[in-house]
C-alpha positions as CSV (number, residue, x, y, z in Angstrom):
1,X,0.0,0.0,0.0
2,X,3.0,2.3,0.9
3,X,4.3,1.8,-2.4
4,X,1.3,2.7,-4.1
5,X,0.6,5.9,-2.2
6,X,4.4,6.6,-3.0
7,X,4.2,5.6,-6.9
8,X,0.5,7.9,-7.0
9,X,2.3,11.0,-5.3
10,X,5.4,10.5,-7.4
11,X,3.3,10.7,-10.5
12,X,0.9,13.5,-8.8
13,X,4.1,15.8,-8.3
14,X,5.8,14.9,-11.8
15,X,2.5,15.7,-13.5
16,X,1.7,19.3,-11.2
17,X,5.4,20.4,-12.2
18,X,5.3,19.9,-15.7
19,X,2.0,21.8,-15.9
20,X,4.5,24.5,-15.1
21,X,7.1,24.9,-17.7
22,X,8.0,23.9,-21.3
23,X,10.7,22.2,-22.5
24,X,11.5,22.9,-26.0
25,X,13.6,22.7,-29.3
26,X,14.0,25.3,-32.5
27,X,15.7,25.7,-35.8
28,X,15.2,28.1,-38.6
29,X,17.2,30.6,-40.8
30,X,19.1,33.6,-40.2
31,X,19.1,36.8,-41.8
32,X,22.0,39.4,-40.8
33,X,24.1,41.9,-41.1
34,X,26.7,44.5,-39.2
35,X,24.9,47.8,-38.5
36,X,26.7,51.2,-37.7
37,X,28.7,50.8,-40.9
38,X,27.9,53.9,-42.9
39,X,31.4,55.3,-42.5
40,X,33.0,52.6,-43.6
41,X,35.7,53.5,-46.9
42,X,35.1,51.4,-49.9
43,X,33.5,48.7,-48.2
44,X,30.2,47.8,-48.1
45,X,27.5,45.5,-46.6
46,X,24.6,43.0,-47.5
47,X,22.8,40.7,-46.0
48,X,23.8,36.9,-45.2
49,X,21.7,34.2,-44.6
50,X,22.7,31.5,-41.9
51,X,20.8,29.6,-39.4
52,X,20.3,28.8,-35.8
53,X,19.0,25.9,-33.7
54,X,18.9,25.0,-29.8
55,X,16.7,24.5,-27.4
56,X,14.7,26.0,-24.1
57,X,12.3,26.0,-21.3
58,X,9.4,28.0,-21.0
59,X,8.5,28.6,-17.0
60,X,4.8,29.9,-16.9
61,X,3.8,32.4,-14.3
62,X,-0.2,32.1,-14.4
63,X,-1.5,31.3,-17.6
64,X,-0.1,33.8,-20.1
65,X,3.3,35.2,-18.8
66,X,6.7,33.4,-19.0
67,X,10.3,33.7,-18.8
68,X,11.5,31.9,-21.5
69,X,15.5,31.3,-21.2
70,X,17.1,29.4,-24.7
71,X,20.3,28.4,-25.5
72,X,21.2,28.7,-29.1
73,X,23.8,28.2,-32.1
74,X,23.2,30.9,-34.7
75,X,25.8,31.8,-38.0
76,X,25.8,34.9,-38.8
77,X,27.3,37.7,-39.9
78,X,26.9,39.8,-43.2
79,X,28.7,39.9,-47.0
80,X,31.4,42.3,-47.7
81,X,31.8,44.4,-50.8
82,X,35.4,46.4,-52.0
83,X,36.3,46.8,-55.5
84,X,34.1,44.8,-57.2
85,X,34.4,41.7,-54.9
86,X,32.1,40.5,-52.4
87,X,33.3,38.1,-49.1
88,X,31.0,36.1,-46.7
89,X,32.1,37.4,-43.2
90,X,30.6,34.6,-41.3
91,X,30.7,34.9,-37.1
92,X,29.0,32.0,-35.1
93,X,28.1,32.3,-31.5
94,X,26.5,30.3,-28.7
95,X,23.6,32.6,-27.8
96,X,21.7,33.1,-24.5
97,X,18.2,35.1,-25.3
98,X,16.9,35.6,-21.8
99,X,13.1,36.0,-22.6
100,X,10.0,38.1,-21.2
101,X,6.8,36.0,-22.8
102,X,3.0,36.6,-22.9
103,X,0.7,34.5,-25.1
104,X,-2.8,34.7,-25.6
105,X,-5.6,32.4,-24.9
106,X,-5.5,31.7,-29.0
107,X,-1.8,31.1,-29.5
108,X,-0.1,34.4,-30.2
109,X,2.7,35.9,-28.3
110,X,4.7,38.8,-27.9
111,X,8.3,38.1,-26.3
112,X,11.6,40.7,-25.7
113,X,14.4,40.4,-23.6
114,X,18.7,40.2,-23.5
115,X,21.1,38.2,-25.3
116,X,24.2,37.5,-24.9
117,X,26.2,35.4,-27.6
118,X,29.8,33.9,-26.7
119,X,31.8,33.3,-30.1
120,X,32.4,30.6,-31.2
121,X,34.2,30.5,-34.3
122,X,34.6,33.0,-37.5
123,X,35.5,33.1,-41.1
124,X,37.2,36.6,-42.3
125,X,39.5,37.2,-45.0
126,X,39.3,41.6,-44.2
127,X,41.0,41.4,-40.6
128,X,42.6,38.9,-38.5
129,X,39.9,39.2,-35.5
130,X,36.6,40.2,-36.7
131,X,34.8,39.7,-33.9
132,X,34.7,40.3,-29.8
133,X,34.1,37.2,-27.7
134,X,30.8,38.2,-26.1
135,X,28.0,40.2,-28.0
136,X,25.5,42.2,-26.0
137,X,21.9,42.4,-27.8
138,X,18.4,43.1,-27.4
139,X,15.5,40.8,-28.9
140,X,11.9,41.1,-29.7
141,X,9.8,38.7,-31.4
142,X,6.1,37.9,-32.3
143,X,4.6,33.9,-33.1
144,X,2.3,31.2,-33.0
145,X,2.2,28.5,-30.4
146,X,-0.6,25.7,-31.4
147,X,-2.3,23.2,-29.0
148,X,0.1,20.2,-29.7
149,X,3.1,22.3,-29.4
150,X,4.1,23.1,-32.6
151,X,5.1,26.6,-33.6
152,X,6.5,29.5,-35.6
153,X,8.1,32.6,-34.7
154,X,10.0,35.6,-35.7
155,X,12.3,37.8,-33.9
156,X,15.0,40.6,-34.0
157,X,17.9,40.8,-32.5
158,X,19.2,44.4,-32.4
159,X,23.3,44.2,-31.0
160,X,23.9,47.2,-28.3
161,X,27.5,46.2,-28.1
162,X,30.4,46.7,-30.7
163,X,31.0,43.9,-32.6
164,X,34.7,44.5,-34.1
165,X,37.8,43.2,-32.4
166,X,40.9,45.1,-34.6
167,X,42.4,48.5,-35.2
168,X,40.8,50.4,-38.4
169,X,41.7,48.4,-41.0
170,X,41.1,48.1,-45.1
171,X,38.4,50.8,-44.7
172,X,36.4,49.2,-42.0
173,X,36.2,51.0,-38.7
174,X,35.2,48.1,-35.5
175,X,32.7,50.2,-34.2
176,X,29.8,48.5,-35.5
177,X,26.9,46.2,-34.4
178,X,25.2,42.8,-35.3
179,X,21.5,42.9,-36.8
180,X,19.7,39.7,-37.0
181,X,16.1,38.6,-38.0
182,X,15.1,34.5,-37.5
183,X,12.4,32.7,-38.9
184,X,11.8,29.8,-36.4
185,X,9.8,26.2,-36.4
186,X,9.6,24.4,-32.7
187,X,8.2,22.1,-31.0
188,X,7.5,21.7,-27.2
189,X,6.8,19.4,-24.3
190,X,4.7,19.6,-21.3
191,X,2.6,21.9,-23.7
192,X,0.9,24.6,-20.6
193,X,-1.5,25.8,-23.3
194,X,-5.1,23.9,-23.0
C-alpha cells in the first residue's frame, strides 16, 4: 500500500510540475548583417543568410506570462563588398536570449528580452579578429504557439554592443553592431497551453 501511495504521489508531483514549464527545441534561418557601418571606406555590406538551432524552457507564471531562457547556435554575420568583390564574413556564437513571454488564450505571443552570444568561431579574410568574444543584444519577437506544441516565430535581435575586435583596417572601422532577424519552427513538451 505504501508503495502505491508513493508511486501515486510521485506521479501526482511529476505531473503538477510539468503543468508549469516547457521544454522545447528550435531551428530556422538567419538573416544578418553589421549595422553602424555607414562610414566605412570602400567597403560595403549586405545581407547573409545562416541559421540557428537550440533548445529552451518556457516557465509559466499564471496562464499567459513566462520567462522563457534558450540556448542557441546561430551563424551569422553579413557579405562584404570592395572593388568589385564580395566576401561572406561569417561569425558563429552560442547565444543566450533571456526572454519576457505573454501568449494569448488563442496562440499568439509577444516576447523581448537580453542576449548575450559567446563566439564561437569565425570566417574573415578583411581582418585577422573580426569579432569580440561576447556580443550584447536586445531581442523582440512575435509567433504562434498551437495546441500540440508546434510553432512558428520571428524575432529581431538588435546588438547594443560593438562587434569588431581590430584597429581600423582596409576601410572598416570596428565600431559596428550585429543585426539579426530568424524565422523559427519548434516544437515543445509539457505543452501549458489547453
Amino acid at each position: 500500500m505504501k508503495k502505491i501511495i508513493i508511486t501515486v504521489a510521485f506521479f501526482a508531483s511529476a505531473t503538477a510540475f510539468a503543468q508549469k514549464f516547457e521544454l522545447g527545441a528550435k531551428a530556422g534561418a538567419n538573416i544578418s548583417n553589421f549595422t553602424g557601418t555607414d562610414n566605412w571606406q570602400n567597403v560595403k555590406t549586405k545581407a547573409l543568410v545562416g541559421y540557428h538551432f537550440g533548445g529552451f524552457i518556457s516557465f509559466f507564471v499564471g496562464n499567459n506570462f513566462a520567462i522563457q531562457p534558450e540556448l542557441l547556435f546561430s551563424s551569422q554575420g553579413a557579405k562584404f563588398e570592395s572593388a568589385g568583390q564580395t566576401t561572406n564574413q561569417k561569425v558563429s556564437y552560442i547565444n543566450v536570449p533571456v526572454l519576457l513571454k505573454f501568449r494569448s488564450a488563442g496562440g499568439f505571443y509577444l516576447e523581448a528580452g537580453p542576449q548575450i552570444g559567446f563566439k564561437t568561431g569565425e570566417s574573415s579574410a578583411s581582418v585577422d579578429s573580426l569579432a569580440k568574444s561576447t556580443d550584447f543584444s536586445i531581442a523582440g519577437g512575435i509567433g504562434y504557439h498551437s495546441k500540440i506544441g508546434v510553432g512558428i516565430g520571428a524575432r529581431y535581435t538588435a546588438g547594443i554592443s560593438k562587434v569588431g575586435d581590430f584597429k581600423p583596417a582596409n576601410g572598416i572601422n570596428p565600431d559596428y553592431k550585429n543585426g539579426v532577424f530568424q524565422l523559427s519552427i519548434f516544437y515543445t513538451l509539457f505543452n501549458k497551453r489547453k
